[in-house]
C-alpha angles and dihedrals in degrees: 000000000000086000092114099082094045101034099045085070091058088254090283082135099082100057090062096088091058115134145194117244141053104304099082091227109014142265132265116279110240117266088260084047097056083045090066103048083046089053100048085037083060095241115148109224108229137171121265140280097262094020117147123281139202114276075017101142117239113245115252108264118190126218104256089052090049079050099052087038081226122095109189119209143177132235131173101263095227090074119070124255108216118209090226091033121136119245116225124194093254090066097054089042090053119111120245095237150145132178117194137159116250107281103032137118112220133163151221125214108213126182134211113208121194115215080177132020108288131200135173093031117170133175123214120182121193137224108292101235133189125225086250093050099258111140150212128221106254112269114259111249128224141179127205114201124204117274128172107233113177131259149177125256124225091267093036099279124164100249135172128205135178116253144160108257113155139049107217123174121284106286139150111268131169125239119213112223122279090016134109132233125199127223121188103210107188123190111194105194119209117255090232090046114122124240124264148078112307120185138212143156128255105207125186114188121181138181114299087346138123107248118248126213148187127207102237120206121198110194103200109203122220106240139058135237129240133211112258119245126267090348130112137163120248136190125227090212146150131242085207138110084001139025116212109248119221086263089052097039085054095059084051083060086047101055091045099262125143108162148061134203114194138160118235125267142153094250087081106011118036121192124212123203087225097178105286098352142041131261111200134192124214105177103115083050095048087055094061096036088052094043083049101059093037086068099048092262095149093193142198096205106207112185119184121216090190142004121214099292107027127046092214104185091032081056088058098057091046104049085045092052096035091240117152132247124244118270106254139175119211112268105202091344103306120091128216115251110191162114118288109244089230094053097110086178095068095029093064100048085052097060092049090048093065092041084058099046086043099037077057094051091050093051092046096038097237119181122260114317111212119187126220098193085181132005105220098347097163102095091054122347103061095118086053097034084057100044082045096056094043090050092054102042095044089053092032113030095175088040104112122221106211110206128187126215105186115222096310128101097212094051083054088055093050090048103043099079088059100041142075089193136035120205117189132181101203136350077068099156088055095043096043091052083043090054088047097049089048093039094237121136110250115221127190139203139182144179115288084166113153095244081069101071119210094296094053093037084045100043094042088052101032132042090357098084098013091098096060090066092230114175092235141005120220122197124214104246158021113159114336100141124197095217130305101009100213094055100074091189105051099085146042104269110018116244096251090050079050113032148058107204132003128229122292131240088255139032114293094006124112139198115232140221144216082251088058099055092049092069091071087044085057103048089048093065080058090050095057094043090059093045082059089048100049092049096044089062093048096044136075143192143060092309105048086041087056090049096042081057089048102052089048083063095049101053085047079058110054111113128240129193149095128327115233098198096065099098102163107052121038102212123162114239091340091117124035133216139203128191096245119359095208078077085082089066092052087055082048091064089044096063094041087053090052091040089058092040089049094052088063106055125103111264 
């Protein structure tokens, strides 16, 4: 699961960016600022991956667009925008178009292109209007500013690139000639809008310039999605150094996601020496989980008391009771702390530790709590990983023990006697056929991390894994940092090869990512196939027999294999990758078309 660098700190590491001033955890440096940290860091700054080239043509400019010193285009936005990208003329000559069900929220990536320097730009986008008046709430507007993120060169160098990276709210920003800026454009239809074709202006205005615009179509489709069956969306996350506040929690739901995974701390859970037993507050917990609730989220609610080196919450205990460790020598480096399994002392307050929390989820009808004893415990916790799961059954026999069992069968194997679910980041078919012949639910989870972009973080946590029927997808990871999380390069790896969002301007806020975003995207893909699903089973006849043949085939068809942007962590088949991810907007159109063709035939 990539908790092992962090967690086996303690999770000290992700204190380290605090700073002084109003904004609770900082602001960006400046772009001169991040060079420097690239360069110290001994990063070598180079152009981008598509940047352009000698002999490269230039791209065909028209004369409004020289006027105004700006040229827009269009990309799949699934595809990155580099701020030092070439612009080719299929880009220019692209619609500005999106196509989405009723109900749905879908965007546009839109890119300014300054022929000449540019400042005070600023992007309006009208009302979306039918040709019979009906209307369309006005798209949501977002910039993403440059950032350097780290990456390997094609011998391994250190090497740092400019890249889009955040979403921060509509604001003026300038454009350096010759560079890009991106601009994410959602439209979010109403679930009761009618179908057809509604139309708006994108206009981009900047200083002592003409303005510039593009005609935008929104197709609204005449269908809505559903929520696929016994499937939800969870976040491998931290309670520290910030707790999600009700607004923020809300934009998980949005994005499809139901569940969190976190490790205990006392950010959120304190423990009391109280003579012979323990008296704990939850206060800070019953706060997210009830925000939580109050927003949709359904849970589960997975909280882990070790990863695969500490035993955090067992250290607690010990520490408050003055009760030792158990003698360890390192296993590949890292050395055991925890609890000894005889210590009776120890093994009881555990176990009333866990009645509390759960006697406290009963009476407030939390959703599901699911229990991680160790996270990866295969390499040097089993004996504890065992006792662990024995103690807790025998006390609580529906309380469900989550393992994980990284991407490797025999891990799985290992696990599967001490654990009620198994949760596996590759080797999925094997481990799937291994959960159904045990009768044990099969879980996966992939990389949503920010280096990613929108195509990588939608297609991991999307149509990747789809195929293999798991009960739930997790993504790594919210908001682990590696130290401050505006230096890049101040940490191994760096925090968009880590992380998901950054931290917000005030306290439980966070800033997204295009990452992020492509987690609904994601999700959505989901969202259509079991649409498909769900209509194949209702429906009858040639067609839908022909289409229920088809999308067997699709989902045979669906690649696996290694990312190539995650240039921080080398980790076999946790991230995907596809040739081109604008491939993922192709399948899209597949299943609309399915979906239409479906509608149509007889019940």
């Amino acid at each position: 699961m990539l908790t092992c660098l962090l967690l086996a700190a303690g999770l000290a590491v992700v204190l380290v960016h605090l700073k002084a001033g109003a904004d609770v955890f900082g602001a960006p440096y400046s772009l001169e600022e991040q060079g420097r940290f690239a360069e110290s860091a001994g990063f070598t700054i180079v152009p981008a991956p598509d940047a352009p080239g000698e002999g490269d043509q230039a791209p065909d400019i028209d004369a409004a667009s020289r006027a105004a010193g700006a040229a827009l285009f269009i990309r799949d936005y699934s595809l990155p925008i580099y701020p030092e990208g070439r612009v080719v003329d299929r880009d220019l000559e692209a619609p500005a178009a999106v196509d989405a069900a009723r109900g749905q929220t879908e965007p546009l990536s839109l890119g300014v292109h300054a022929i000449e320097a540019l400042s005070g730009v600023s992007v309006e986008v009208s009302a979306l209007t039918r040709d019979d008046g009906a209307t369309l709430p006005a798209p949501r507007v977002r910039i993403l500013e440059p950032a350097y993120i780290r990456q390997r060169g094609p011998e391994g160098e250190k090497q740092a690139a400019l890249t889009h990276l955040r979403l921060w709210p509509n604001r003026p920003f300038d454009v350096p000639a010759g560079q890009n800026r991106q601009v994410w454009i959602e439209v979010t239809v109403p679930a009761e809008a009618g179908p057809g074709a509604y139309r708006g202006l994108i206009t981009v205005r900047s200083s002592g310039r003409p303005t510039v615009s593009r005609d935008l179509t929104v197709r609204v489709r005449a269908f809505e999605l559903v929520e696929p069956d016994d499937f939800f969306l969870g976040a491998f996350m931290t309670l520290r150094p910030f707790i999600p506040n009700r607004e923020t929690l809300a934009d998980f739901k949005a994005h499809g996601i139901d569940a969190m995974l976190w490790f205990w701390s006392e950010t959120v859970w304190t423990v009391y020496r109280e003579g012979d037993t323990i008296r704990q507050h939850f206060h800070p917990l019953m706060r997210v989980v009830e925000d939580a609730m109050a927003v949709g989220m359904k849970g589960p609610i997975v909280i882990g008391l070790g990863n695969d080196t500490h035993g955090f919450y067992e250290k607690r205990l010990c520490r408050e009771f003055n009760r030792p460790l158990r003698p360890a020598e390192p296993v590949d480096g890292k050395t055991a702390q925890v609890a000894p399994i005889d210590d009776d002392v120890i093994n009881r307050l555990y176990i009333e530790g866990i009645r509390q929390l759960l006697e406290v989820a009963e009476r407030h009808n939390w959703p599901e709590i699911i229990i991680l004893h160790y996270d990866e415990p295969t390499e040097r916790l089993m004996p504890e990983a065992t006792h662990r799961y024995r103690q807790l059954k025998e006390a609580f026999p529906n309380l469900r023990i989550y393992g994980v069992t990284m991407n490797t069968l025999e891990w799985a194997r290992d696990l599967a006697p001490i654990s009620d679910i198994l949760v596996c980041n590759g080797s999925f078919a094997e481990i799937r056929d291994l959960g159904r012949d045990l009768g044990k639910p099969v879980w996966g989870y992939s990389g949503a991390t920010a280096v990613t972009g929108a195509g990588g973080s939608r297609f991991n946590m999307g149509l990747r894994l789809w195929p293999y029927g798991f009960g739930a997808r997790w993504f790594w990871c919210y908001n682990f940092y590696c130290g401050d999380p505006w230096n890049e390069f101040d940490g191994n790896p760096g925090d968009a090869d880590w992380v998901t969002v950054y931290p917000g301007r005030t306290a439980g806020d966070h800033v997204p990512t295009l990452a992020w975003e492509g987690i609904r995207l994601g999700y959505d893909d989901v969202r259509y196939c079991a649409t498909l699903v769900r209509l194949l089973n209702g429906r009858r006849g040639e067609v839908r027999d022909r289409i229920a043949a088809d999308y067997k085939q699709f989902l045979a068809d669906i690649p696996t294999g290694r990312d190539r942007t995650s240039f921080g962590v080398d980790q076999d088949n946790f991230y995907a990758t596809l040739p081109a991810y604008d491939r993922l907007t192709d399948l899209r159109r597949k299943l609309v078309e399915w979906i239409e063709a479906l509608l149509t035939c007889p019940r």
